[in-house]
N, C-alpha and C positions, 0 to 999 in steps of 0.2 A: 581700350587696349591698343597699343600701338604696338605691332610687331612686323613692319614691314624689314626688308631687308638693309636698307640705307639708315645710318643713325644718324644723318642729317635729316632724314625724312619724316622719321620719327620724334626730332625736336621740333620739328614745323610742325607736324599733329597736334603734340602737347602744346603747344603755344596758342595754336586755334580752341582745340577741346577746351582748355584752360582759360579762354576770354571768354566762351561762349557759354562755361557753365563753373564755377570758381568751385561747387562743392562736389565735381564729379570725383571720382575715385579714380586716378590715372596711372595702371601697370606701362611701361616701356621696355622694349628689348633694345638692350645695347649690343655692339659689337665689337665695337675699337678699344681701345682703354681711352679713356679721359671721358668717352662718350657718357660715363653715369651723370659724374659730373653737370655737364651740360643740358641734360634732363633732368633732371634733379630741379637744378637752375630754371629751364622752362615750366618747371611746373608739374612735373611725374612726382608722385605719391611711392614709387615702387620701380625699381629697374631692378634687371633681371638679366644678366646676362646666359646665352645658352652656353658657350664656355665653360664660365665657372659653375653653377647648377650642376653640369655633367659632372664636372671633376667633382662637385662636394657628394652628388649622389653613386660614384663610384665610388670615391674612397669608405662613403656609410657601409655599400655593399661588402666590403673587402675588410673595412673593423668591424660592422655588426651586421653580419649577411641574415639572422633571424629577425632581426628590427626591420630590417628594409623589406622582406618579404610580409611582414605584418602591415606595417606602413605602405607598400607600392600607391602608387598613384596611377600609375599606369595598369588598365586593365588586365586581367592576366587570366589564366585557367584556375587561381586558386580566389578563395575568398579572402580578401586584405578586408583592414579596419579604414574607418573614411573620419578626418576629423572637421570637423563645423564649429564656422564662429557664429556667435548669436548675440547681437547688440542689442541692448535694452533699451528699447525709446520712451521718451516720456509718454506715457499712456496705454504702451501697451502692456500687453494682457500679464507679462511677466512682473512687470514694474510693481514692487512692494512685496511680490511674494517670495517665499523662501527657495533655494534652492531645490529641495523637493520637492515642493508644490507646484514650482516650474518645468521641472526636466524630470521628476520620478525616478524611472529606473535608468535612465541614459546616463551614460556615467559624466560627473563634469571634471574634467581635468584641473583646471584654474578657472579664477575670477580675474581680469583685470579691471580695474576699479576707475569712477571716469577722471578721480584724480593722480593716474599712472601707478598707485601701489596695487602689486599682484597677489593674489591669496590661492595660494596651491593647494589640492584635492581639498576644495573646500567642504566643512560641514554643510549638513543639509540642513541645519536649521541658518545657515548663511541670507541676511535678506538681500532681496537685490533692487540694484536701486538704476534708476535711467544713468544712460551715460556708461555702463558698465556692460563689457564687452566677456561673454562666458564660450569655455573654449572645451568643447566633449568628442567623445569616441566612441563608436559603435560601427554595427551594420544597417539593420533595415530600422533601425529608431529614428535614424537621423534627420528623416524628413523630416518626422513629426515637432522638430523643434524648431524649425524655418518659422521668423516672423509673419504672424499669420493664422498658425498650424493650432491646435489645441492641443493643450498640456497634457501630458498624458501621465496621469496622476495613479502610479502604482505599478507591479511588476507585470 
């Protein structure tokens, strides 16, 4: 993650991160306008300006102030929904089995599939296959789906 202040500074990070390890995952904060651009360019996976983000997560508040309080991401005194992506690697434990065999009661929202087509509030008899990137919501389930975690097979 590169979020220092200077968006020149942050394309020199991404240029370094980016020679030193080609399949890292590289978030950037921009500031300037053109600056995505240009990290993009270095080598960022994801830029982020705090600018716009603000603006897109006020206007959510002000057309669906119910959705954003579901949603928060930022901690708050009330209980919000947390969403998790969970990438299917070749061999792991997910790979081949069905949606519910996988996630059980966690709800899965979408499958994106590793050849880019999406399949929304998939069936649970959906199999899943590596390369396939699955997208759920919950509360305290959510660990349990971290690569790694065991399935938790039932309500």
């Amino acid at each position: 993650m590169c979020a220092v202040d200077s968006d020149a500074t942050n394309v020199y990070i991404t240029l370094i991160a980016r020679s030193l390890n080609p399949h890292l995952f590289i978030v950037a904060r921009a500031s300037e306008p053109g600056s995505d651009r240009r990290l993009l360019a270095a080598g960022a996976d994801r830029v982020i300006s705090p600018f716009v983000s603000s603006g897109r997560h006020m206007a959510l508040v002000a057309l669906r102030p119910r959705v954003a309080d579901v949603l928060e991401v930022e901690p708050g005194t009330a209980r919000s929904m947390r969403l998790e992506e969970v990438r299917i690697e070749e061999g792991s434990p997910q790979a081949g089995r069905t949606v519910a065999e996988a996630f059980g009661s966690v709800p899965v929202l979408a499958v994106r599939h590793a050849g880019g087509q999406i399949t929304a509030t998939p069936s649970p008899d959906l199999r899943l296959r590596a390369g396939d990137l699955v997208l759920t919501i919950g509360e305290e389930d959510l660990p349990r789906v971290r690569p790694g975690a065991p399935p938790r097979l039932g309500p």
